[in-house]
Backbone bond lengths (Angstrom), bond angles and torsions (degrees), N, CA, C in turn:
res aa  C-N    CA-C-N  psi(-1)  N-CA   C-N-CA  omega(-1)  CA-C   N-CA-C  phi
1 X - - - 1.448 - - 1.528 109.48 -
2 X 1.102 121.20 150.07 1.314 141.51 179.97 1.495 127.68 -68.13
3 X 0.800 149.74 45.25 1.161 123.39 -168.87 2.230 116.03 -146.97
4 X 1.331 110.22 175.28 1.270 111.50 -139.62 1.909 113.36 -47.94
5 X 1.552 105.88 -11.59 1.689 95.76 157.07 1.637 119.01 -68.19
6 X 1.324 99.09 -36.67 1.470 107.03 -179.02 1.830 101.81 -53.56
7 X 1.287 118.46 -54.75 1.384 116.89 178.91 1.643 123.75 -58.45
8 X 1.443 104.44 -23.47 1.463 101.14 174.08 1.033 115.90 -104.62
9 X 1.254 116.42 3.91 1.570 118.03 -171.07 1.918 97.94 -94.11
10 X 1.042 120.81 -16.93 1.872 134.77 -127.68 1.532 69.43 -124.66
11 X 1.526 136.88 -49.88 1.661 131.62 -136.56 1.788 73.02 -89.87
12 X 1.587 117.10 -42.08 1.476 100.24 -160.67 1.478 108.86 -72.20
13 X 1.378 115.22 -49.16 1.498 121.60 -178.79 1.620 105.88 -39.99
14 X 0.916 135.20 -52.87 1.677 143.87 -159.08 1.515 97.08 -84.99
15 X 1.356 116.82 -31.90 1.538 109.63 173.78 1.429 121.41 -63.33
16 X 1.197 120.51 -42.66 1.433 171.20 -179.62 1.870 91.02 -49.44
17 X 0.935 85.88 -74.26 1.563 110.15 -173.50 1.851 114.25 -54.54
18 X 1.278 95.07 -38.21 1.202 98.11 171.42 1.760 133.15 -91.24
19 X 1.542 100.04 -7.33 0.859 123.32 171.82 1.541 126.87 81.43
20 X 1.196 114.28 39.49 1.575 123.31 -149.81 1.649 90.63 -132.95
21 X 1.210 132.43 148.84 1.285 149.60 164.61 1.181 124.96 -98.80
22 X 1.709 100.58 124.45 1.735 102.15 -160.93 1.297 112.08 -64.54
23 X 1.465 139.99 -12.67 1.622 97.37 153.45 1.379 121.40 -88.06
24 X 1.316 124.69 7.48 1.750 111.19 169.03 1.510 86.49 -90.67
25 X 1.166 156.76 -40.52 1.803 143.57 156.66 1.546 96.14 -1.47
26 X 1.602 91.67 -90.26 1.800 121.58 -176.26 1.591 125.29 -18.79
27 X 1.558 83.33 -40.27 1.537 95.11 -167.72 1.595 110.87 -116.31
28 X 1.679 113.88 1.12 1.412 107.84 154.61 1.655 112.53 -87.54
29 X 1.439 118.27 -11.83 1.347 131.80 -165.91 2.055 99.42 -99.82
30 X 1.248 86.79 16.71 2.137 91.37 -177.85 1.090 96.16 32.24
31 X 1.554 121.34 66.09 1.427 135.75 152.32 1.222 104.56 -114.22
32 X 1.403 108.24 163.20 1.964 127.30 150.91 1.538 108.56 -49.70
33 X 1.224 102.29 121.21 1.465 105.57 166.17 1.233 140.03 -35.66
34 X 1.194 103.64 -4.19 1.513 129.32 -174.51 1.505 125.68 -115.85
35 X 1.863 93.24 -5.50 1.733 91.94 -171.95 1.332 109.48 -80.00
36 X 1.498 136.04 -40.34 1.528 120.88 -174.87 1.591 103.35 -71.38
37 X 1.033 132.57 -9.70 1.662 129.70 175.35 1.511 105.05 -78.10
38 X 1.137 114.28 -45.68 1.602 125.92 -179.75 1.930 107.49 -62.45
39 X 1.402 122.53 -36.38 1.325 121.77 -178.33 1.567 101.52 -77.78
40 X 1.248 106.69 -42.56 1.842 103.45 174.99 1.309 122.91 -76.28
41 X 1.289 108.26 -33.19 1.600 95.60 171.76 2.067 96.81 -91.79
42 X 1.109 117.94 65.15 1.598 131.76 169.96 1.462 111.40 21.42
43 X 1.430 117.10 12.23 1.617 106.99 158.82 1.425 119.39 -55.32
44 X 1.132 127.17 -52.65 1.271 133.83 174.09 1.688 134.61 -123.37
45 X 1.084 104.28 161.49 1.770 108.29 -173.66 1.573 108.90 -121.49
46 X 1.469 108.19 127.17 1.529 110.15 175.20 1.698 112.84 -49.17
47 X 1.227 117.37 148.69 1.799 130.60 147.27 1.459 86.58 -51.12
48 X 1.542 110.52 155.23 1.273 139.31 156.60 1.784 102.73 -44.72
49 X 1.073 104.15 -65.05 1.628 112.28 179.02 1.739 101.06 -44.05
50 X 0.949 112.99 -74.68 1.455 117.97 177.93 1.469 112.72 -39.03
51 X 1.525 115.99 -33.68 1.335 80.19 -160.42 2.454 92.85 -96.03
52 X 1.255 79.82 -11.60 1.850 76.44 167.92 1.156 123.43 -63.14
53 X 1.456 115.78 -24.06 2.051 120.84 154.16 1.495 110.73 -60.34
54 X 1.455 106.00 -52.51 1.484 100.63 -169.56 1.883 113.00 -45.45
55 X 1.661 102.23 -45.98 1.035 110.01 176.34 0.999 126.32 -61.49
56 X 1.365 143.02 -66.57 1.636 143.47 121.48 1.444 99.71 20.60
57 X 1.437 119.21 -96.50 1.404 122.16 -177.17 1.369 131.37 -34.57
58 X 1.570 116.94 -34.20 1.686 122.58 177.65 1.899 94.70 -88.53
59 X 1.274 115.70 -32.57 1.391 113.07 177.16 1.605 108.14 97.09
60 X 1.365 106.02 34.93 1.561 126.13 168.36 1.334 132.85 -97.94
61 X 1.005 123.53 121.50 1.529 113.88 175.54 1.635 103.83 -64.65
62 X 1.694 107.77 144.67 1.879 97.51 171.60 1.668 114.22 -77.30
63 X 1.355 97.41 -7.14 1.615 88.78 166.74 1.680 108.14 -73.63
64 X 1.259 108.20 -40.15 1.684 95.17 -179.20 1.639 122.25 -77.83
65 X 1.447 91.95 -30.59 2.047 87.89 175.47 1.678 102.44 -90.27
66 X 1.467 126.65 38.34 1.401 124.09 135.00 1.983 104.99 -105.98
67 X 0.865 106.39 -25.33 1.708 105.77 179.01 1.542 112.15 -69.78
68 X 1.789 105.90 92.85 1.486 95.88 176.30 1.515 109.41 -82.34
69 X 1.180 121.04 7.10 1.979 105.48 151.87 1.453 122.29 -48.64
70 X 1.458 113.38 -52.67 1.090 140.69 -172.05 1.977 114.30 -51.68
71 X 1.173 139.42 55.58 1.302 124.03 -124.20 1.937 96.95 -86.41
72 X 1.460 94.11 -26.94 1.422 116.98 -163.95 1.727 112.55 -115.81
73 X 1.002 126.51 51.56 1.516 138.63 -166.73 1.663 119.76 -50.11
74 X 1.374 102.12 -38.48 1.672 109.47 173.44 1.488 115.30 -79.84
75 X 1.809 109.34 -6.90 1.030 102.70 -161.64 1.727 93.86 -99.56
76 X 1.280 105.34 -37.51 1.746 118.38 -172.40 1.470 102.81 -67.49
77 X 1.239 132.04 -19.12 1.535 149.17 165.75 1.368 98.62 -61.25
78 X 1.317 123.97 -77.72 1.524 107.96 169.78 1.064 147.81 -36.03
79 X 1.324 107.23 -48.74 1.250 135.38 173.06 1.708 102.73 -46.22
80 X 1.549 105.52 -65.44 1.568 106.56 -162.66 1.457 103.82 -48.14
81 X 1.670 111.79 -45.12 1.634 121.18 -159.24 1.579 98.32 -54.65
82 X 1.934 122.02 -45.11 1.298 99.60 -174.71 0.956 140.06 -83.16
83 X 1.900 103.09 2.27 1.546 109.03 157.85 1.044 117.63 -86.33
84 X 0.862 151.09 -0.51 1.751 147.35 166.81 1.550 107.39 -33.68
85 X 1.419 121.01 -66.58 1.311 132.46 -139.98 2.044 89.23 -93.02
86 X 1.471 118.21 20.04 1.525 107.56 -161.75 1.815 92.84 -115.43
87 X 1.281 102.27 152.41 1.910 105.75 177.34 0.853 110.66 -90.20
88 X 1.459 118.38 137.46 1.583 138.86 170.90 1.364 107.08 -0.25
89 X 1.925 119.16 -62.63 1.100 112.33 -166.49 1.298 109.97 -53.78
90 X 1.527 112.42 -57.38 1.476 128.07 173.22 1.777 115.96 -18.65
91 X 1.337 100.35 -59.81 1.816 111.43 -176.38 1.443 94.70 -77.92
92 X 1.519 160.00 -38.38 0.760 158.38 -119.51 2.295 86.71 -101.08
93 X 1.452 86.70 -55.53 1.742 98.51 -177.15 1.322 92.23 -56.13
94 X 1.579 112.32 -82.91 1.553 114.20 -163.69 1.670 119.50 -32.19
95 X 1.409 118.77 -10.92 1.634 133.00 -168.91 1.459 87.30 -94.27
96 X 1.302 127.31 -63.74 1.290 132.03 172.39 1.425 117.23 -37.24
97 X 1.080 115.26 -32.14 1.734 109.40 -174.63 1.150 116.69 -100.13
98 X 1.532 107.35 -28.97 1.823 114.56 176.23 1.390 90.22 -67.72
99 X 1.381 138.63 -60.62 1.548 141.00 -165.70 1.923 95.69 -37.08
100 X 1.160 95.82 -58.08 1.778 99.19 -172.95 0.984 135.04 -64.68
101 X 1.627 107.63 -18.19 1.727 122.78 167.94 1.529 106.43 -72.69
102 X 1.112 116.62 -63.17 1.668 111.88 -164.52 1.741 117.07 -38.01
């Protein structure tokens, strides 16, 4: 279920991930140095607006940083782009092998 731990828990993981420290977050987001620390430790909750920067800023779609399947979002973004340019057969295997890993 969704809800505002899920959002601070999801803003830290992806921060984390990207390797950036929530007050350089804060303060690339022309926040207080203190605001992405304040949403993760659940003092506070982004504006809608805010949190479409946050997303923007980690380089997530908000459809994907609500998808907790999704664990690695910048990474599955890549991923898709270098299959684009591959033939059916090509995606057809690569479907075959992801199927066999999980």
């Amino acid at each position: 279920m969704i809800d505002a731990d899920f959002i601070s828990d999801r803003i830290a993981k992806l921060r984390t991930q990207k390797n950036i420290s929530a007050r350089d977050m804060s303060l690339s987001l022309g926040q207080s140095q203190s605001y992405i620390n304040n949403i993760e430790n659940k003092k506070a909750m982004p504006s809608m607006q805010m949190f479409l920067y946050i997303c923007e800023f980690l380089g997530v779609e908000p459809k994907d940083f609500f998808d907790e399947n999704v664990t690695s979002p910048n990474k599955l973004a890549d991923a898709v782009e270098a299959l684009k340019p591959l033939s059916p057969k090509q995606l057809e295997l690569l479907t075959a092998l992801a199927k066999e890993m999980k």
